[in-house]
C-alpha positions, 0 to 999 in steps of 0.5 A, a space after each residue: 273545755 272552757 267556760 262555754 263547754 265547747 272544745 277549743 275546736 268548734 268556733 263559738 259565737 257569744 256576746 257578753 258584756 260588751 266583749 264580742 266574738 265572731 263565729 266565722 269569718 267575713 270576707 268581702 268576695 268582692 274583693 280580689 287578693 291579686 288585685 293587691 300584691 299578696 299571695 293567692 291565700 290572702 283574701 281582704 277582709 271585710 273586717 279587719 279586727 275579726 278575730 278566728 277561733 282558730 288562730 287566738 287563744 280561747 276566750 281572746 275578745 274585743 271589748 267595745 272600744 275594739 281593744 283585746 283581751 287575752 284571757 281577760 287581760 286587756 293589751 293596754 294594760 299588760 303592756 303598761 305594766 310588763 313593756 313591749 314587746 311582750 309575750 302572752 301565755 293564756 294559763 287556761 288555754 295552755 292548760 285546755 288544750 294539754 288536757 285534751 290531747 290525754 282525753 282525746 287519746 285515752 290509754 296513750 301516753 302523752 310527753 309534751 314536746 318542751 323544746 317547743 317552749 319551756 320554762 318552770 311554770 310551763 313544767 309545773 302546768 304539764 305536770 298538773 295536767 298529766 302529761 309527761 315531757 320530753 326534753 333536749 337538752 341537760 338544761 331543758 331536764 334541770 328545769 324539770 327537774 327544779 318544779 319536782 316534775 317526776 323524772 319517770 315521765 322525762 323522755 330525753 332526746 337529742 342527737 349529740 348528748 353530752 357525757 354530761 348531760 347522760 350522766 344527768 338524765 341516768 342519775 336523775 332516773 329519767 323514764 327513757 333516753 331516745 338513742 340516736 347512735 351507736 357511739 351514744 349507745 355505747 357512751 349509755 353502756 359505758 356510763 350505766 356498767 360503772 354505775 350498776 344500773 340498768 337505762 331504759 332507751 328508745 331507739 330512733 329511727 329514721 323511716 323515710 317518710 317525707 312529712 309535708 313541710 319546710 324541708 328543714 323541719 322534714 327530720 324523717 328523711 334519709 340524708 339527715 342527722 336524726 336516728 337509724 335508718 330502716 332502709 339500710 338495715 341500721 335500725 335493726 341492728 341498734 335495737 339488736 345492740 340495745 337488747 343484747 346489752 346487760 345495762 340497758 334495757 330497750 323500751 322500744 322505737 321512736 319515729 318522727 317525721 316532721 312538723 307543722 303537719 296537717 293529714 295523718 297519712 305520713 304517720 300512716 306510711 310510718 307506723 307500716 314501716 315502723 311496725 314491719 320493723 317491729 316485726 322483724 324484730 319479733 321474730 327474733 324472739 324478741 318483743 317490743 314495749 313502745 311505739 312513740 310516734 312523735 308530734 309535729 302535729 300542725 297549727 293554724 298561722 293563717 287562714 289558709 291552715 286547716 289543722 287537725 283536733 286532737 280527736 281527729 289525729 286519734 281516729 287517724 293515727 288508731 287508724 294508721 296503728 291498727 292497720 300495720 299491726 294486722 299487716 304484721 300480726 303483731 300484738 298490741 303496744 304502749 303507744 305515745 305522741 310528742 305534742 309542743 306545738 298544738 298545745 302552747 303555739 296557739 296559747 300565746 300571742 306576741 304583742 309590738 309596738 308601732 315604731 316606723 310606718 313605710 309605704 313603698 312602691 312595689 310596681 305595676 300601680 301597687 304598693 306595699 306598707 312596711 310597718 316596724 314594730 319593737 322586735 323581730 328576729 331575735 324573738 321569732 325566728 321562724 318567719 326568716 329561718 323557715 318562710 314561716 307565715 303568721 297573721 296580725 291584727 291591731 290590738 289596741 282599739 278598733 278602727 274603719 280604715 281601708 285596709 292596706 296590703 302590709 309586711 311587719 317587720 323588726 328592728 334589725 340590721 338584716 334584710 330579712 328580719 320580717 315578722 308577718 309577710 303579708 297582712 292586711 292592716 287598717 290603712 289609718 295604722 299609726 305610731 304607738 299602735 300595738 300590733 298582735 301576732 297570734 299562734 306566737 307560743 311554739 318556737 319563739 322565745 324558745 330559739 330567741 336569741 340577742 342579735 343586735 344586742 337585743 334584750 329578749 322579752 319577757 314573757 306572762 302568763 293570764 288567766 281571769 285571776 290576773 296577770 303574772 311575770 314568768 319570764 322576766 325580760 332581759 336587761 342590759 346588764 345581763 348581756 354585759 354580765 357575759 362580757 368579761 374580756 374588759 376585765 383580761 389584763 392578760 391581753 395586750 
């Protein structure tokens, strides 16, 4: 909750000090999309600086010169003081929004979905709110580990763990590692005998289910590389191997079936598949401890995405749970959910800088402007990875302009470096304006990477106390800290 008392999923109307913000968006009907060459879901606005409860952080406010404030932090400011571009962790609205997904879904365990975002201050955060975590990789798992984070609430997954990374999490004592093969299992057998101990596993399954998505973020279909298929017969007998072996101790199943979802009713079709295997397994005289259902809880990008509070996924899911339980006649379960991406995508805006601004004739009378800003790819890759759509808005004052049917885009040698498809700008855009990119926090720094040689961003964190570094940005000198064949003499 925030200093309003609403949840962060009812919108809010309030006028503070010269800091205002609107309660529901305005856009002219006048006005038709098609007549300006952008998608069917992208109407003009009548205001261009409006800034949608749903898309920002809590609290994210213009003052009267039009400039915004992130969690009381003015753009102007934290991009004079950490460079562009930058990205911007809102520490409340991180925090809230973890906080209410355990409120919301009382008696459930909740793992944070660290390959969304993470890095030590973030684990700290999840930590202090209670949560567990989940993480991918022996790397993701020493940065736990570095803050203290209780290695009983550490979930590990991944499809190809290394040797090392499962002798890392059975040695730290993690609480589960969700399997996904019988060499892994064989691999955890192995580890585990030589070192006398017993592994609590989840085991993965894939269910079928066809999650409402970008096909390559849809993990629960047949024909991929994640978990044990239940049609086949295969997810049975990995629970079988698991619960036959003296050094492992099988914690129960874990289902995923995708991201950026918006309805509970794949998970539905899942719990019934998941729960008739639990049955089978049942009658076997066995028993199963846990269901994990997994995240992929969607966000909004844009105005066409319509997402579920964590209350609403509550009465979904419980909904879902209890029916094939009643189906199967099965007893009740611990039951958990991965959130990443509801908790820190919304939490974080990107923030560019103006470069180069291009109006380019794109037929029958139109055009399109192409604004470039001082990233791209390299610090958000899901726009050309996954066609992903995003919203932007100027960010360093206001402005009356007309608005101008605009694609925002990197500086990259690559055609499809695109951040934002499709946005109206103000038709008075100028170099040096600041461009910000809203729901920035999930999947962004996380898959970033130096195309071009480029130097990842930093990344800060705000709250009403002030601002602080919690990624530094790269510099030149680490890239050519990893560049040694200048010094292999052995070369000709």
């Amino acid at each position: 909750m925030g200093a309003s008392g609403l949840t962060l999923y009812q919108r809010l109307e309030s006028t503070t000090a010269g800091l205002t913000r609107y309660s529901y968006p305005m856009h002219n009907p006048n006005l038709s999309s098609s007549d300006h060459a952008g998608p069917p879901w992208l109407t003009v606005p009548e205001d261009l600086g409006f800034l949608d409860p749903v898309l920002w952080p809590q609290g994210t406010v213009r003052d009267l010169s039009g400039q915004i404030l992130i969690g009381g932090q003015t753009v102007n400011a934290l991009l004079e003081q950490y460079g562009s571009a930058l990205y911007v962790m809102d520490e409340e609205d991180f925090r809230t929004r973890a906080h209410q997904f355990t409120t919301d879904f009382p008696g459930w365990t909740v793992h944070y979905a660290g390959k969304s975002f993470l890095c030590r201050s973030v684990a700290r955060w999840i930590m202090e709110e209670g949560l567990g975590l989940d993480v991918c990789s022996g790397n993701e798992l020493a940065v736990a580990l570095s803050v203290g984070f209780p290695p009983e609430r550490i979930g590990v997954h991944g499809n190809n763990k290394s040797i090392e990374e499962l002798i890392s999490a059975i040695e730290a004592g993690v609480g589960s590692i969700i399997v996904d093969s019988f060499d892994e299992i064989a691999k955890i057998e192995t580890l585990a005998a030589q070192r006398e101990c017993i592994v609590r596993v989840l085991v993965r399954v894939t269910t079928g289910v066809e999650a409402h998505t970008h096909e390559y973020i849809a993990t629960s279909l047949e024909d991929g590389k994640f978990g044990f298929s239940v049609t086949t017969g295969q997810a049975l007998e990995a629970l079988m191997v698991c619960e036959n072996s003296p050094h492992i101790h099988l914690g129960g199943i874990h289902s995923h079936i995708g991201s950026q979802i918006f309805d509970t009713e794949g998970f539905r079709v899942a719990a019934r598949r998941t729960m008739a295997l639990a049955a089978q397994f049942n009658s076997a005289s066995h028993m199963i401890e846990e269901i994990n259902l997994g995240g992929g809880f969607g966000i909004a990008y844009t105005i066409q995405d319509t997402p579920m509070s964590p209350a609403e996924l509550n009465r979904g899911l419980v909904q879902a749970i209890d029916e094939a339980r009643s189906q199967y006649n099965l007893a009740p379960v611990k039951l958990s959910i991965e959130p990443g991406r509801a908790i820190c995508g919304p939490a974080c805006v990107a923030l560019y800088t103006v470069g180069t601004i291009k109006k380019v004739d794109i037929g029958d009378g139109k055009t399109r402007t192409y604004v470039a800003v001082d990233g791209g790819m390299s610090d958000n890759i899901r726009t050309a990875l996954y066609q992903a759509e995003y919203s932007a808005v100027l960010a360093n004052r206001s402005s009356d302009a007309e608005p101008m049917l605009s694609r925002v885009v990197g500086k990259h040698c690559e055609s499809g470096d695109i951040l934002v498809h499709d946005v109206y700008l103000p038709s008075d855009l100028r170099i040096g304006d600041i461009i910000a990119v809203p729901a920035s926090g999930a999947y962004t720094r996380s898959m970033a990477s130096n195309y071009n040689y480029a130097l990842r961003p930093a990344m800060v964190a705000v709250n009403s106390k002030g601002s602080r570094l919690i990624l530094r940005r790269e510099t030149l000198e680490d890239l050519l800290a990893l560049d040694v064949g200048e010094d292999d003499k052995t070369l000709g």
